[in-house]
Backbone as a printed PyTorch tensor [residue, N CA C, xyz], in Angstrom:
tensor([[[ 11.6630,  -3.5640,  -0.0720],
         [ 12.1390,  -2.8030,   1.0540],
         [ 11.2700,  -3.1630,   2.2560]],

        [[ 11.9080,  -3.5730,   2.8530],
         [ 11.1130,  -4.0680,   4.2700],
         [ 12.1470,  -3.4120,   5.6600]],

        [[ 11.0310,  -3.1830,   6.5400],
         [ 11.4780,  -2.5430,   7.4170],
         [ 10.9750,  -2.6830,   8.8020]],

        [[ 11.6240,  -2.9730,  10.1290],
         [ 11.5540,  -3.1490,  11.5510],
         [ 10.2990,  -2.6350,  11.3970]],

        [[  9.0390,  -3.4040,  12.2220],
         [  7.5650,  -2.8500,  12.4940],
         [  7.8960,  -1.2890,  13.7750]],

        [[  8.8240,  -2.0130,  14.7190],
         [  8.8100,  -0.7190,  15.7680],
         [  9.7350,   0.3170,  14.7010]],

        [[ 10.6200,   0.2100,  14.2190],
         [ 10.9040,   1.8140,  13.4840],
         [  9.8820,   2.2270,  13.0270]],

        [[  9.4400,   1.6740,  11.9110],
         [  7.8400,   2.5190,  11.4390],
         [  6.9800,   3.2460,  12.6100]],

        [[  6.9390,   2.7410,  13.7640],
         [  6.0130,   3.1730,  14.7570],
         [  6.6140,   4.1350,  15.3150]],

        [[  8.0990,   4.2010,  15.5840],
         [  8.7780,   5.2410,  15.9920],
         [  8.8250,   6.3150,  14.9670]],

        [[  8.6380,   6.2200,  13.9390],
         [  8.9020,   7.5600,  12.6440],
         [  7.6290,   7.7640,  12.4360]],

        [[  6.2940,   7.0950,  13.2650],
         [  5.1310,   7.8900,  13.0100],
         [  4.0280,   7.0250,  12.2140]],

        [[  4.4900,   5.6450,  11.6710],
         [  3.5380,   4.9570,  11.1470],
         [  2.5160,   4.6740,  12.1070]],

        [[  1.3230,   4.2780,  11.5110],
         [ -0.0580,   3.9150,  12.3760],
         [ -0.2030,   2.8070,  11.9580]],

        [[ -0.7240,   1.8310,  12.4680],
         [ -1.6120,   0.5530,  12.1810],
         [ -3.0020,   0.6400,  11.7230]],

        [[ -3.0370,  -0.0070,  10.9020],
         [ -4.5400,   0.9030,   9.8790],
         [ -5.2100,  -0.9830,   9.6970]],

        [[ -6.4590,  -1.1790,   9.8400],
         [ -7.1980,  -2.5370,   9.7130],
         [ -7.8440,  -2.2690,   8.9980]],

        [[ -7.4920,  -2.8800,   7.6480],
         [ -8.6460,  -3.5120,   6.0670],
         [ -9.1990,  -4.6010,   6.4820]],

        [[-10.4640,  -4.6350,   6.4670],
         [-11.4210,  -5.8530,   6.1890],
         [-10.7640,  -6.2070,   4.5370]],

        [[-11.5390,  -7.7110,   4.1960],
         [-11.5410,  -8.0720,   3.2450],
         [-12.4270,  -7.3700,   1.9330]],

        [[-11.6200,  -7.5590,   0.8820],
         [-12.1500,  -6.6430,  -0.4130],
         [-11.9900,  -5.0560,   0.3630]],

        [[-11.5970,  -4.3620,   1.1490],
         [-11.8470,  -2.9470,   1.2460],
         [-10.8510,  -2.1770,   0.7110]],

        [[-10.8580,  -1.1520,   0.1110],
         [-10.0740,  -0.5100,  -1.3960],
         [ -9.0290,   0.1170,  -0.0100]],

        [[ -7.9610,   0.1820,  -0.3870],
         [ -6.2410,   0.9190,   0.5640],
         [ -6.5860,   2.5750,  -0.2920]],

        [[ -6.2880,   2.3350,  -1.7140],
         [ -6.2170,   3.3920,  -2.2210],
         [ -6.3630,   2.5390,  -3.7490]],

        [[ -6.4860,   3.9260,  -4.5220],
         [ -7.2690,   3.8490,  -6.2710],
         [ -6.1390,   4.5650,  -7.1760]],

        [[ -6.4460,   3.6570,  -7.9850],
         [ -5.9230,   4.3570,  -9.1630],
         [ -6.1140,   5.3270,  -9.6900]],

        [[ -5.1210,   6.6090,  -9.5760],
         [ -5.8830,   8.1150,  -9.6560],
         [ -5.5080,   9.0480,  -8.5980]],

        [[ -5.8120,   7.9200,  -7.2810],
         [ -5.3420,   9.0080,  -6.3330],
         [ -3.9960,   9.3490,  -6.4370]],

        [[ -3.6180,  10.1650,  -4.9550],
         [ -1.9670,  10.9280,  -4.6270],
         [ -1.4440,   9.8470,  -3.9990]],

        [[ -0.5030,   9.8370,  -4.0010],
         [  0.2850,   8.2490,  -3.1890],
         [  0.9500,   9.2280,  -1.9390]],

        [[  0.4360,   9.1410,  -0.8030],
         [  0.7130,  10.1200,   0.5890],
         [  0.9690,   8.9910,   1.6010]],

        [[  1.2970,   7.8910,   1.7260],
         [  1.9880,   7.0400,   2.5760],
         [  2.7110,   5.9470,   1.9740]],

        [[  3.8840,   5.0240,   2.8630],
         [  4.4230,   3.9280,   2.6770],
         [  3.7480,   2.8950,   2.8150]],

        [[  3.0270,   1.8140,   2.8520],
         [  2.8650,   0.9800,   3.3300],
         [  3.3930,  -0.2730,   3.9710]],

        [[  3.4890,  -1.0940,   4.4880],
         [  3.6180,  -2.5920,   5.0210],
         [  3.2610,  -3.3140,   5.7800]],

        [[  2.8180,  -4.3630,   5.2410],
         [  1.5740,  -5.3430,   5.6110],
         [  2.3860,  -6.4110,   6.4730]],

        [[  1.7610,  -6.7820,   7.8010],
         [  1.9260,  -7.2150,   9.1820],
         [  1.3460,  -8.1770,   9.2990]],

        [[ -0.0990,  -8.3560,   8.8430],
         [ -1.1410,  -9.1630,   8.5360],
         [ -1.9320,  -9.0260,   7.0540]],

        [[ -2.0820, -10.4970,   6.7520],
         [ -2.8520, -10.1930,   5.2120],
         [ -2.3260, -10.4370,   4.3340]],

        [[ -2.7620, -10.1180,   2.8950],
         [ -2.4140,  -9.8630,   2.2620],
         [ -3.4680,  -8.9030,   0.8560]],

        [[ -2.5740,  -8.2740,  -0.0700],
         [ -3.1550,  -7.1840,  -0.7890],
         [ -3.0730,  -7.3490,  -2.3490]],

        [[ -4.1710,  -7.1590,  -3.2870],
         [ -4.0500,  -7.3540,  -4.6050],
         [ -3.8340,  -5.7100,  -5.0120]],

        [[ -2.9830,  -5.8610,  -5.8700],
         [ -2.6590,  -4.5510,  -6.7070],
         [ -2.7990,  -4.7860,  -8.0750]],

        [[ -3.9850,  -4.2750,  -8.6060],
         [ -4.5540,  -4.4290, -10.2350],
         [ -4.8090,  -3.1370, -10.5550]],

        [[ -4.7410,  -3.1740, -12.0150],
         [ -6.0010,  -2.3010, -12.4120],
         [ -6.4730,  -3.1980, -13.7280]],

        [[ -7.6380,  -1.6330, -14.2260],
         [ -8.3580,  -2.5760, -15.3100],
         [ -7.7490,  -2.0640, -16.7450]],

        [[ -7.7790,  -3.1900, -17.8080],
         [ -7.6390,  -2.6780, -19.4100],
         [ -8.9980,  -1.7420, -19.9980]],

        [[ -8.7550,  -1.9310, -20.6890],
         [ -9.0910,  -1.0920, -21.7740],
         [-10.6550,  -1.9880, -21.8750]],

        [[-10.7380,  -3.0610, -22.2350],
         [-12.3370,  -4.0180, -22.6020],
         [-12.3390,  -4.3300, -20.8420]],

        [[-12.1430,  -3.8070, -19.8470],
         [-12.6930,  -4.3390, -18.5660],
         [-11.8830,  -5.6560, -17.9600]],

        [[-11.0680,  -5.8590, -18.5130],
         [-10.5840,  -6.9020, -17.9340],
         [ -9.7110,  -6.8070, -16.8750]],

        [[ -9.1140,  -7.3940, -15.5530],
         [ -8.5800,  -6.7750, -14.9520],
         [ -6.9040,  -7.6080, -14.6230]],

        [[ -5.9220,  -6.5050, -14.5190],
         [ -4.7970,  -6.7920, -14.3710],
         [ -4.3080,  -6.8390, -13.2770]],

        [[ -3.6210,  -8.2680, -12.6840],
         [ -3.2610,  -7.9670, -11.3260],
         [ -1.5790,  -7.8640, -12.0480]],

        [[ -1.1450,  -7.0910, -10.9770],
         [  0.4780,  -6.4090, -11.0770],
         [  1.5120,  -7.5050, -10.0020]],

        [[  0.1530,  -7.5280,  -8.6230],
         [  1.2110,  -8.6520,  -7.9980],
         [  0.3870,  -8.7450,  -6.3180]],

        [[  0.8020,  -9.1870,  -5.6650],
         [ -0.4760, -10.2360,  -4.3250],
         [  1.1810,  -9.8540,  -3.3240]],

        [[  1.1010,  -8.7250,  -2.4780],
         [  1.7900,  -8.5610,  -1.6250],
         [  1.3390,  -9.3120,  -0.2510]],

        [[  2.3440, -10.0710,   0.5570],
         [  1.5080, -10.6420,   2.2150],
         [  2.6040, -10.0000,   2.5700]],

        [[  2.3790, -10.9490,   4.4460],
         [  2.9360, -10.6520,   5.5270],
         [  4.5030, -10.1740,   5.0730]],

        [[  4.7980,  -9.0700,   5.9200],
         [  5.8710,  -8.3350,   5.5230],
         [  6.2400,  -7.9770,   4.4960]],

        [[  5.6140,  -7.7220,   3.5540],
         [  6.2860,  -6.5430,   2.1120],
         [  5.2840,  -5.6030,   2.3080]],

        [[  5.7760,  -4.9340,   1.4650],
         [  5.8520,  -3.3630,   1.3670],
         [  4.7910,  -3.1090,   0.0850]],

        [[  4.0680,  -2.2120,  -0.0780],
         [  3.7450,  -1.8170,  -1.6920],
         [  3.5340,  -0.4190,  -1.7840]],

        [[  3.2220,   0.5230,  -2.7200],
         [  3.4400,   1.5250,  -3.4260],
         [  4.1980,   1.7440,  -2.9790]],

        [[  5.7020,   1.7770,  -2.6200],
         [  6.7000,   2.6080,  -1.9580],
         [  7.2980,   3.4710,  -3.4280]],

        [[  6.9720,   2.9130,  -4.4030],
         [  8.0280,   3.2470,  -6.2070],
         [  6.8000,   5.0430,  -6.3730]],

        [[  5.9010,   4.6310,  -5.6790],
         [  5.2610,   6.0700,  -6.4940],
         [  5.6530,   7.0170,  -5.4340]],

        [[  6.0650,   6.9960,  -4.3470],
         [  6.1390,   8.5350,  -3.3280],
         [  7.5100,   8.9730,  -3.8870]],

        [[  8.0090,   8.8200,  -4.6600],
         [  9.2280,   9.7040,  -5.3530],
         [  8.6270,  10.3410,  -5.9460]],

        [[  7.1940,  10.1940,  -6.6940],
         [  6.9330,  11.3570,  -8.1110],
         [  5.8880,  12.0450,  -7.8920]],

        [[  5.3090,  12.7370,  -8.2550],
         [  3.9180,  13.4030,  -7.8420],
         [  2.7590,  12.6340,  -9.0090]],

        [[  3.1910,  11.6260,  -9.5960],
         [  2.5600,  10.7150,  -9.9590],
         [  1.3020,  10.4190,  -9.7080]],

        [[ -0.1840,  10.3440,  -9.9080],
         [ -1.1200,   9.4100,  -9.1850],
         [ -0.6230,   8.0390,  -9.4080]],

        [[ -1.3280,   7.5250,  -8.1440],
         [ -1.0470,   5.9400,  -8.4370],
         [ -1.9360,   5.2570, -10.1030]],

        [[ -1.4150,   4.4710, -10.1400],
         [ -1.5230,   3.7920, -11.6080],
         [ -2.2120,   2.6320, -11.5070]],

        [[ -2.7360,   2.1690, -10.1990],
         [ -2.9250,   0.8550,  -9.4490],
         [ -4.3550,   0.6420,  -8.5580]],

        [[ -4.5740,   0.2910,  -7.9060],
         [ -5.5990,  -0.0980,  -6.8120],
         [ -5.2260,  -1.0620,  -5.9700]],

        [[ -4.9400,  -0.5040,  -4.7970],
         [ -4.7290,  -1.7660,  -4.1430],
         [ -5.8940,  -2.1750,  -2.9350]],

        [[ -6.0820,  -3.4890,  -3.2410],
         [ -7.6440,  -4.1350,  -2.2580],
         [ -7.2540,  -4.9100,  -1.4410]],

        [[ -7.6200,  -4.9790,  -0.0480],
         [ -7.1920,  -5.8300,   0.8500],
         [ -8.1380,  -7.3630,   0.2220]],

        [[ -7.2330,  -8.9950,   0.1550],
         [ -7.8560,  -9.5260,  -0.1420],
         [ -8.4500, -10.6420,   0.9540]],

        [[ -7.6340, -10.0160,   1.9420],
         [ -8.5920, -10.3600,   3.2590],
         [ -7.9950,  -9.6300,   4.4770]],

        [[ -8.8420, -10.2360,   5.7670],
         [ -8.5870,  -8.9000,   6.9100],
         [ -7.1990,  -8.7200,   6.9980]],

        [[ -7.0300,  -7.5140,   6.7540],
         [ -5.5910,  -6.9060,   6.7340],
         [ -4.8620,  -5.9480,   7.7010]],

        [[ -3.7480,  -6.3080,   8.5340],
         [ -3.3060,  -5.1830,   9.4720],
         [ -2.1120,  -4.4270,   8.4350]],

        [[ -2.3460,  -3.2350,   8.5440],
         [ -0.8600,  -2.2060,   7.2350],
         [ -0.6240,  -1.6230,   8.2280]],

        [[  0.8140,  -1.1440,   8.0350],
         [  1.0310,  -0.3570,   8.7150],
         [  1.3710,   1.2650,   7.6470]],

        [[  1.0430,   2.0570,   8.2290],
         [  1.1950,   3.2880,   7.1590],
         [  1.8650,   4.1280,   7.5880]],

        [[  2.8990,   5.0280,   6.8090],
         [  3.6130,   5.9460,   6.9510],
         [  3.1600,   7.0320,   6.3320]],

        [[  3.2670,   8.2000,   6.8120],
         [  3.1490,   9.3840,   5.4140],
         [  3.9980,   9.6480,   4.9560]],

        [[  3.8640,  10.3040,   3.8350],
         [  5.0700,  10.1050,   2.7410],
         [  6.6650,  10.9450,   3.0700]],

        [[  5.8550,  12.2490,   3.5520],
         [  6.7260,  13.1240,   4.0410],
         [  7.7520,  12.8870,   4.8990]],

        [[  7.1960,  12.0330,   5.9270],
         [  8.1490,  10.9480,   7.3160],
         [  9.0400,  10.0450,   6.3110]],

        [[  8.4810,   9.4980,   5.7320],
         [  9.1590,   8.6010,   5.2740],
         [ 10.1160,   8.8010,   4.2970]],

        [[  9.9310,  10.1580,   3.9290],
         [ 11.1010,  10.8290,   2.5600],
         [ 12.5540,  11.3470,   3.4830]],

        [[ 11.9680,  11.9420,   4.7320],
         [ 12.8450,  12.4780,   5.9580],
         [ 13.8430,  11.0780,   6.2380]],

        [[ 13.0960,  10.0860,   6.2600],
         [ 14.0600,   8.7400,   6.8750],
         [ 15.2900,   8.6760,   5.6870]]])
């Protein structure tokens, strides 16, 4: 799901800047915005069971990620790390359930 940068800005998204390696959000937390990445790109892993770590998938310029968890009251299941300087743009969830 990808979406016009100015709608997001008109329904209230912000432009949010990740340095490289800096955590978006953790596995565990509440999933309270949309995301989509403008600049960058983002690893979404977590870890097994012996430490090893699972990547799920390497979102860039223009996609979207956690959008699948703001339907549930779910914590996220994931971590997502900027894997270098990153512009997102963020929605809160609430705006974005209204759209």
């Amino acid at each position: 799901m990808i979406f016009n940068e100015e709608l997001l800005l008109s329904l209230g998204a912000e432009m949010q800047t990740y340095k490289a390696n800096e955590v978006i959000f953790t596995e565990g937390g509440q999933p309270n915005y949309f995301y989509q990445i403008i600049h960058g790109s983002v690893k979404l892993n977590n870890y097994q069971e012996d430490g090893r770590e699972f990547i799920h998938s390497v979102p860039f310029k223009g996609h979207c990620f956690g959008e699948t968890f703001l339907f549930s009251e779910v914590p996220y299941p994931i971590n997502a790390i900027a894997l270098e300087d990153s512009d997102i743009l963020r929605l809160p969830k609430l705006k974005f359930l209204a759209f």
